[in-house]
C-alpha positions as CSV (number, residue, x, y, z in Angstrom):
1,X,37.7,8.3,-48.2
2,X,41.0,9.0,-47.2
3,X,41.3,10.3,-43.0
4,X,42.0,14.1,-42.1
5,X,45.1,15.0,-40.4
6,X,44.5,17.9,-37.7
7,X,47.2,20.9,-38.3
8,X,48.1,20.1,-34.2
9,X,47.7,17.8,-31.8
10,X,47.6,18.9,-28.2
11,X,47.5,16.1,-25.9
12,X,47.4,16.8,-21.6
13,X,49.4,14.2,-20.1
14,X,47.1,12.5,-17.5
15,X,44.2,13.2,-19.3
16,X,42.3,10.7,-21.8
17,X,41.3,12.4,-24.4
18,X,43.2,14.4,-27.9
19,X,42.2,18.2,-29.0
20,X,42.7,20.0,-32.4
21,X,43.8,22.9,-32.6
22,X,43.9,25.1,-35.4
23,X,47.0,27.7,-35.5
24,X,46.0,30.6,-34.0
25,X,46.8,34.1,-36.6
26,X,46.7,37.8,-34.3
27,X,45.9,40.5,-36.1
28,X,48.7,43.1,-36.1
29,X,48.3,46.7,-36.8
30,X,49.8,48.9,-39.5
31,X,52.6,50.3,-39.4
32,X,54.0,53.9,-40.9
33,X,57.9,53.5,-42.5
34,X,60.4,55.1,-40.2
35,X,61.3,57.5,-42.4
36,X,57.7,58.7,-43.4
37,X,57.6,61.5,-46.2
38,X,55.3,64.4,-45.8
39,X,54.8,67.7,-48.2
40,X,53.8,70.5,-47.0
41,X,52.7,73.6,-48.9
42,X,51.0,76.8,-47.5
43,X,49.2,79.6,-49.0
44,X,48.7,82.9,-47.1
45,X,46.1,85.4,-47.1
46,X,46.3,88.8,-47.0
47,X,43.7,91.9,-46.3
48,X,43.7,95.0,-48.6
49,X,46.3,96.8,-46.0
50,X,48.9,93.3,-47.0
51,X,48.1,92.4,-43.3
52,X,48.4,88.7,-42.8
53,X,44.4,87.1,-42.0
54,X,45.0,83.9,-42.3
55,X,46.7,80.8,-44.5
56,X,45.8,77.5,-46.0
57,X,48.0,74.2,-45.2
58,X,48.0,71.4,-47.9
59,X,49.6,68.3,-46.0
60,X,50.3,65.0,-48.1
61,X,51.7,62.0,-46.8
62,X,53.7,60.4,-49.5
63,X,55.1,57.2,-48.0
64,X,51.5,55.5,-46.5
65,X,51.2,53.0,-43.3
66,X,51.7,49.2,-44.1
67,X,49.6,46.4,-42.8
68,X,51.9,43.4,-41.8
69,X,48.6,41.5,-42.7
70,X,47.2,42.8,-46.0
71,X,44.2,44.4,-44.3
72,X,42.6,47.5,-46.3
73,X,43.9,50.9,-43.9
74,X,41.6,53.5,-43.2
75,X,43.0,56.8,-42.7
76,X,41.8,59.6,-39.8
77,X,43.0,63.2,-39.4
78,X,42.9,65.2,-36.4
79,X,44.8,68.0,-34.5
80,X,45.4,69.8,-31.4
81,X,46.5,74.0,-32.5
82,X,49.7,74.8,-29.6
83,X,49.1,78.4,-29.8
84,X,45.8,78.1,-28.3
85,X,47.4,77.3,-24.8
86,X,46.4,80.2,-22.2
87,X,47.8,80.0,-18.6
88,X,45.6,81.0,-16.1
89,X,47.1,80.7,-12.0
90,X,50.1,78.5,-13.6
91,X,47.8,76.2,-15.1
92,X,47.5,75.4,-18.4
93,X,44.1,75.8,-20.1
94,X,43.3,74.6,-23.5
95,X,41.2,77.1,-25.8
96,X,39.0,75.4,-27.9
97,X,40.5,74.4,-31.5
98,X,39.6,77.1,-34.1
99,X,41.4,76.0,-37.4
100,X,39.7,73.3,-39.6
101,X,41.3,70.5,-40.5
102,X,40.0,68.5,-43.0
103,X,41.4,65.3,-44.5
104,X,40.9,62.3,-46.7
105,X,43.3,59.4,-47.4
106,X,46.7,60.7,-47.1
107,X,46.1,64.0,-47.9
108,X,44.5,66.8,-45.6
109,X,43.7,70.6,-46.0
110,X,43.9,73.1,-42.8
111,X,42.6,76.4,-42.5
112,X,45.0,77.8,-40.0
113,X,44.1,81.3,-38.0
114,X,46.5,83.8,-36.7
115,X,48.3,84.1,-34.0
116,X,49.7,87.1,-32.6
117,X,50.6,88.5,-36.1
118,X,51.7,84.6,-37.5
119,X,50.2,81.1,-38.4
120,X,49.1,79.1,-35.6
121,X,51.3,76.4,-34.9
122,X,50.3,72.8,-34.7
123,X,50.3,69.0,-34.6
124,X,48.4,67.0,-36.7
125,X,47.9,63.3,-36.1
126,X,47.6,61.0,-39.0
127,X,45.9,57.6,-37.8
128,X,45.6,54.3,-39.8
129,X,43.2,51.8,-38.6
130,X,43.0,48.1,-40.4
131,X,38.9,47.9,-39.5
132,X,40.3,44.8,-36.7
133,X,41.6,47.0,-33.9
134,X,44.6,47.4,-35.2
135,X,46.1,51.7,-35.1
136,X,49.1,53.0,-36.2
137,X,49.3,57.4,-35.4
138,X,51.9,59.2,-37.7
139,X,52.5,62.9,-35.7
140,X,53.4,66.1,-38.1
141,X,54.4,69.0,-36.4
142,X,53.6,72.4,-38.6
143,X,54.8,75.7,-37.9
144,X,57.5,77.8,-36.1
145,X,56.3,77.0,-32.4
146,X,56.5,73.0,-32.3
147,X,59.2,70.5,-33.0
């Protein structure tokens, strides 16, 4: 039987004894491209007067997060709605988030409300995990009101 040969060999000077080693591989986390391409199309509603009451968002992220180590990603949506900032004394106060987002994969639907006669204005967050700690966050600004 032929001897094995250790990958490394870490030996402490003053010290009697030899260790293996085996090369130590970090996860890393995904990673969106630079330039990440996202679609956007909305449909408004209307009442029987043609008064604006509210408007569906279809998002789709064409160009998906990477992992550096082949790991399966798993995508999360979420959102935070900018028109629903009050300030109250000269503080800002957040009102709760009435639209509903709801996403799977790279694609996500959201249900936005009105807001003083227009589309609430958002930013939605596009998260990619690798199940190993790893995270990457893609943010998409929608509507007049962010950049």
């Amino acid at each position: 039987m032929k001897p094995t040969v250790p990958t490394r060999l870490a030996v402490v000077v003053g010290a009697l004894f030899a260790a293996t080693v085996a090369p130590s591989k970090e996860n890393q986390p995904p990673v969106f491209p630079e330039k990440t391409e996202v679609v956007t199309s909305t449909q408004n509603e209307y009442d029987a007067a043609g008064r604006l009451r509210g408007g569906t968002t279809t998002i789709e992220v064409k160009t998906p997060a990477v992992d550096p180590d082949g790991d399966a990603i798993i995508y999360e949506w979420s959102g935070t709605d900018v028109d629903h900032t009050q300030f109250a004394s000269g503080d800002p106060t957040k009102i709760e988030f009435k639209s509903n987002l709801k996403g799977e994969g790279l694609k996500a639907v959201w249900t936005r409300v009105i807001i003083m006669g227009e589309l609430a204005s958002g930013i939605l967050y596009l998260k990619a995990r690798d199940g190993k700690g790893g995270e990457a966050v893609h943010r998409i600004a929608i509507g007049r009101r962010v950049r």
